[in-house]
C-alpha positions as CSV (number, residue, x, y, z in Angstrom):
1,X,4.7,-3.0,-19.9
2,X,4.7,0.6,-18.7
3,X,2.8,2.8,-16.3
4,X,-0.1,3.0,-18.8
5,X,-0.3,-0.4,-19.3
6,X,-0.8,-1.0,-14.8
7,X,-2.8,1.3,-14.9
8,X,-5.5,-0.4,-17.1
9,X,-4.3,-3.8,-16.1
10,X,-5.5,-2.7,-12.3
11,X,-8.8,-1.3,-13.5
12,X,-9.7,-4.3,-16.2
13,X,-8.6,-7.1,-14.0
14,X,-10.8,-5.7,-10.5
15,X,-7.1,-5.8,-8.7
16,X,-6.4,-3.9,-5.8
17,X,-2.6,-3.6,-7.0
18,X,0.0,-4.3,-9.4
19,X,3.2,-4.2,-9.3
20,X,6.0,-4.4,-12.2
21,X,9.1,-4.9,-11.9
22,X,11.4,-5.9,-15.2
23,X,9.3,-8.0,-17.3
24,X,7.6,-9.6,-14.1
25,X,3.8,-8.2,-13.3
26,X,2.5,-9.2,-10.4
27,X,-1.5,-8.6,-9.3
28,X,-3.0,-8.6,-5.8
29,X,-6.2,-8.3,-5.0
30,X,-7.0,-8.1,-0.6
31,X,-7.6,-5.2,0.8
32,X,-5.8,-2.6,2.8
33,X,-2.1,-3.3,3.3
34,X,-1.6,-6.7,3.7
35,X,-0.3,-7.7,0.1
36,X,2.4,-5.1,0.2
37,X,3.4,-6.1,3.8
38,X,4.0,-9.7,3.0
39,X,5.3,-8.5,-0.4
40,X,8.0,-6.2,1.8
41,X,8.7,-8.6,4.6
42,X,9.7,-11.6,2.2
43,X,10.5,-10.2,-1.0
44,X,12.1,-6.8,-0.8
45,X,14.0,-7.0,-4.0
46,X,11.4,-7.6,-6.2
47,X,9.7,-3.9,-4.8
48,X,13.4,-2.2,-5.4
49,X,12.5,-0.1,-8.4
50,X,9.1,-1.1,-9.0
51,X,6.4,0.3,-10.9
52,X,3.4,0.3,-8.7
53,X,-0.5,1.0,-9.6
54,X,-3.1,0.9,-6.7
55,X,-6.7,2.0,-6.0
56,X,-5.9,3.4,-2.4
57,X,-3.0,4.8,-0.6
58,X,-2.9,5.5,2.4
59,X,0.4,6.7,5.0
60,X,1.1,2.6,6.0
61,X,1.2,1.8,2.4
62,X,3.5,4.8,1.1
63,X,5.4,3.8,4.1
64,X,6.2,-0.1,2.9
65,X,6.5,1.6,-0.7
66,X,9.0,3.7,0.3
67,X,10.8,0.6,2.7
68,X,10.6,-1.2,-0.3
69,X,12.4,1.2,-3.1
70,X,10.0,1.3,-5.6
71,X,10.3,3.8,-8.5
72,X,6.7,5.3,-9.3
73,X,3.2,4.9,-7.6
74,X,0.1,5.7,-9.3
75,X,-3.2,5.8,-6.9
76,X,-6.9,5.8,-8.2
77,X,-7.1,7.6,-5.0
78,X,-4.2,9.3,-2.3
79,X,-3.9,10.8,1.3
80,X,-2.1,14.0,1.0
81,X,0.2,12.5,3.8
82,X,0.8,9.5,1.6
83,X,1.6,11.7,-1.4
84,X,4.2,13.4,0.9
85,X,5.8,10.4,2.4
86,X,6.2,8.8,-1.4
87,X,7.6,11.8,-2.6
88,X,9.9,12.6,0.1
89,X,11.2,8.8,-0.6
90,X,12.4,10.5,-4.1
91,X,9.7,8.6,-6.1
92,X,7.6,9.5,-8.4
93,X,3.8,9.6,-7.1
94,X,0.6,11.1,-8.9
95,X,-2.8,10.3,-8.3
96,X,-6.3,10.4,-10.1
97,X,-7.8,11.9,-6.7
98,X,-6.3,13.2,-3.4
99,X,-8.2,13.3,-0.5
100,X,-7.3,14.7,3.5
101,X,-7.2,11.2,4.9
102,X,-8.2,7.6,3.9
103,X,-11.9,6.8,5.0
104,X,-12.4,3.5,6.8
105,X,-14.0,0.5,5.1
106,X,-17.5,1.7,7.1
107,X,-16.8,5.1,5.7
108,X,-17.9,7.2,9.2
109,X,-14.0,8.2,10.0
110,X,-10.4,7.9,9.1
111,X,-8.5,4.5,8.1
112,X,-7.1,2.8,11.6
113,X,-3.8,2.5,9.6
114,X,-4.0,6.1,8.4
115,X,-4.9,7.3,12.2
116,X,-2.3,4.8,13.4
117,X,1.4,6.4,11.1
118,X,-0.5,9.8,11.1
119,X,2.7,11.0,13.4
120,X,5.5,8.9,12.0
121,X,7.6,11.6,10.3
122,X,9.5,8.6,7.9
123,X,8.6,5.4,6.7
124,X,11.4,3.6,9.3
125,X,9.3,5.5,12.2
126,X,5.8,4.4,10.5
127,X,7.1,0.4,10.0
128,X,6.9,-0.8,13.3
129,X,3.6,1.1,13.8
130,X,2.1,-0.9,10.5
131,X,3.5,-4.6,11.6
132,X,1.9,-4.4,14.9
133,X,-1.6,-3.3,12.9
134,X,-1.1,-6.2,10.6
135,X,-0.1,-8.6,13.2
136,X,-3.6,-7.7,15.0
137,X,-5.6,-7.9,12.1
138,X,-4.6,-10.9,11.7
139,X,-5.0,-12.3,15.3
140,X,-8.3,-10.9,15.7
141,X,-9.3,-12.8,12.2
142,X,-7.9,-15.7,13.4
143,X,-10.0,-15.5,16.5
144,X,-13.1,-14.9,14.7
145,X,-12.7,-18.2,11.9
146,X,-11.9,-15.9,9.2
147,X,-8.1,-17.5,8.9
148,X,-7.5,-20.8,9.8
149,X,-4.0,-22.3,10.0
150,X,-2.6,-25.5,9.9
């Protein structure tokens, strides 16, 4: 497979990522940063070197795909922070459409994510930043039903 080859895979299969790395394509499909942060937190290797397609990057997901070493990002669409962070990480980043800032899901103001790294100048300073997001995402899912655990 190559970077063509995500690319389409992301489009025709509705995905909200994929990821190659080696012959081993992997697809994803929540939203926002979640996939990528449990991909990072228990599977680090598999990101080293990576090729990566995605619809949205934002700062907290350049930041986890910098943490994780890939090797090339391609956005539908890109912060201008993100595109900075990626490439300051030494890999290779384009992007169908940059934008300012990543809109939030209501689309009346800035991704919570992208508001919450806007200052973190590296990914090590934006990581902490994202697991605390994540980790209240998911208690305040958990709080309304919307994740139940066992």
């Amino acid at each position: 497979m190559c970077k063509a080859k995500i690319k389409a895979l992301l489009h025709e299969g509705h995905y909200s990522c994929v990821i190659q790395h080696g012959d081993e394509v992997r697809t994803f499909s929540r939203r926002g940063v979640i996939d990528l942060y449990e991909l990072y937190e228990t599977e680090r290797g598999f990101m080293q070197g990576a090729y990566v397609a995605d619809k949205v990057i934002g700062k907290g997901a350049a930041a986890l795909l910098a943490l994780g070493g890939v090797a090339y990002v391609h956005a539908d669409v890109a912060s201008v922070t993100a595109l900075d962070l990626l490439r300051q990480a030494g890999i290779e980043a384009e992007c169908d459409r940059q934008v300012p800032y990543i809109v939030n899901r209501q689309g009346d103001g800035r991704c919570p994510l992208e508001t919450a790294c806007h200052d973190a100048a590296t990914p090590e300073e934006a990581y902490p930043l994202i697991r605390a997001f994540v980790q209240k995402m998911f208690y305040a899912r958990k709080e309304e039903g919307k994740i139940n655990k066992h």
